[in-house]
N, C-alpha and C positions, 0 to 999 in steps of 0.2 A: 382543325385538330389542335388540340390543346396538350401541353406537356405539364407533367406532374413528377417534382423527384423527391425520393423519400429513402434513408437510409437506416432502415429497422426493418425488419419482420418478415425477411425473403431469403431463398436460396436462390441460388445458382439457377436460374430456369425461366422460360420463355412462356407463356399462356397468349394464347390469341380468344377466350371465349368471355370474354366484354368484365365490365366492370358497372360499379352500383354509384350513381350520387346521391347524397344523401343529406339533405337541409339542415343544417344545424339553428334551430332558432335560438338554443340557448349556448350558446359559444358566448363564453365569456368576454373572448376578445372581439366577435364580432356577431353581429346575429343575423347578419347575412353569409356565415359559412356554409359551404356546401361540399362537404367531405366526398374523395375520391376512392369508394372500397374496393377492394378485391376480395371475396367471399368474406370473412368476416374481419378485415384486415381494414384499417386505413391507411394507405399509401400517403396521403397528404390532404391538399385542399385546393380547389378549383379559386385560381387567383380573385382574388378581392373586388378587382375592378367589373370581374367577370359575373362573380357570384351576386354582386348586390343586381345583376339584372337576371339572375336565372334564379336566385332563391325563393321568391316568391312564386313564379309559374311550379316549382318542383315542390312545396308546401302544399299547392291547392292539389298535386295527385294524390297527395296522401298516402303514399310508400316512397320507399329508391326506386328512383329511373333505370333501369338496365341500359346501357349505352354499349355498343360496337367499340372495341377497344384492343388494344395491346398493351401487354407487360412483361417488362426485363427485367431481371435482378443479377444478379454479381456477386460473390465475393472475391474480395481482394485483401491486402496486409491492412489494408485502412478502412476496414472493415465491410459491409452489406450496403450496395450501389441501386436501385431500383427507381427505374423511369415507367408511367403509364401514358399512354396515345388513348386521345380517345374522340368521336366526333359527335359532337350533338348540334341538333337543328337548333333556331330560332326559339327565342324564349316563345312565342304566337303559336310555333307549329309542338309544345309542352302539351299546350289545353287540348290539345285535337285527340 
């Protein structure tokens, strides 16, 4: 299970009905990003180290993955707190 946190673009509220990753080949900063969505929201990005071995298996579906997931968000004085869980197989078990 992977944690993602993101401080923009949530209220206060809990979702348990999964989340989207989504290859970024043309991410400036990297072209192995693999954005973490919640409907049409990017929570963040699937860590670096992670994404350069899952961005190509999620390129060749040719859509977002739907992953099993959960997501938190918060407010507080220090503004909008938002964590997403999420699990995904083996970059091998993508192709199947």
């Amino acid at each position: 299970m992977f944690k993602i946190s993101a401080d923009e673009g949530a209220n206060d509220f809990e979702d348990t009905n999964g989340l989207y990753l989504i290859p970024e080949p043309s991410n400036k900063h990297d072209h192995n990003a693999v954005a973490v969505c919640y409907q049409n929201l990017v929570l963040g990005y699937m860590p670096a180290e992670l994404a350069a071995t899952y961005s190509q298996p999620l390129l060749a579906l040719g859509a977002p993955l739907f992953v099993n997931g959960r997501i938190w968000a918060a407010r507080d004085n220090n503004g909008i707190h938002a964590r997403a869980y999420f699990y995904i197989g083996t970059p091998q078990e993508i192709y199947r």
